[in-house]
Structures are given as structure tokens and as C-alpha cells.
Residue, then its C-alpha position, 0 to 999 in steps of 0.5 A: x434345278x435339274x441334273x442333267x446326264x448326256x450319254x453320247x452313242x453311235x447308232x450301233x451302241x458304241x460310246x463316242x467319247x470327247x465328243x463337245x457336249x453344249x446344253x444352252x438353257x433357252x427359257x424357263x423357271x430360272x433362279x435369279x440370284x440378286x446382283x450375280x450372272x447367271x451361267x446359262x450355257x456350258x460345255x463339257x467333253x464326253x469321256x471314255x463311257x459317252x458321258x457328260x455330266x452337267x451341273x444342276x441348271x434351272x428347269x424349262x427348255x434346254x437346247x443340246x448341242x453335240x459336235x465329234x469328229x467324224x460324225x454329223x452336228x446334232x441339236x435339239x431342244x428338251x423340255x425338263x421338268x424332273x429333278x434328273x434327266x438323262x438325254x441320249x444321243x446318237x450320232x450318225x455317220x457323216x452323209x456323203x458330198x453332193x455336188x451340181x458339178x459333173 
């Protein structure tokens, strides 16, 4: 099982907090526990610091997904093989519209 941190920052350092943190276990080592579900998806809010803290999830790929206002959508997938894993994120602003129409 591993303790994974998610640390929510801009590209200029500053923590974005209640940003929706989602970490989505994908495949892997996972404990079968007999006749029980297995939660392989959670979300969480970052708070004031940029922060989310996860339970302990199983190891093997981890897809994190983060949504803020504000800012654009970001996604990607971690492989965690280590007891603790702290991800950094940063979030870039929003890109302006582009549109055929003149």
C-alpha cells in the first residue's frame, strides 16, 4: 500500500486550494480483500496549503486528475512503487479561445 500526497501549485509556486483532486488506481498490485469492494477511485479537495492527502491505495499505475477554477484540466498517470509518494502539480493558466470565425 502506498500514502500518496498531492501538492497543488501555479507555475509561480502559489498553492491553488479547493482545487478536486481524483487519484484513479488503473492497474497493479491490489489486495483482494474476500467478499468486500475495493475503492479504486477518490476525490478529495486541496486546502489552504495545496494539499490532498489520500488514503493508502494499492501499488502499480495511478491515473491523477485535477480540476480549479480558473485554471486548465490536468491529468496524468504514476507508477508507485514506494511506501510515500508525494506528486506535484502545477496548473497553467487558461489558454485563450481560438476560433475559424473572423
Amino acid at each position: 500500500m502506498t500514502a500518496i500526497r498531492v501538492e497543488v501549485k501555479t507555475y509561480a509556486g502559489r498553492p491553488v486550494d479547493r482545487a478536486s483532486v481524483i487519484v484513479r488506481f488503473v492497474a497493479g498490485r491490489s489486495v483482494v480483500k474476500l467478499g468486500k469492494k475495493i475503492n479504486t477511485s477518490w476525490q478529495l479537495k486541496s486546502n489552504q496549503e495545496g494539499i490532498a492527502k489520500f488514503p493508502p491505495l494499492p501499488q502499480g499505475t495511478i491515473l491523477v486528475q485535477v480540476i480549479a477554477t480558473g485554471y486548465q484540466t490536468y491529468g496524468q498517470t504514476f507508477e508507485i512503487n514506494e511506501a510515500e509518494r508525494t506528486v506535484e502539480v502545477k496548473l497553467n493558466a487558461p489558454q485563450p479561445q481560438v476560433s475559424a470565425h473572423q
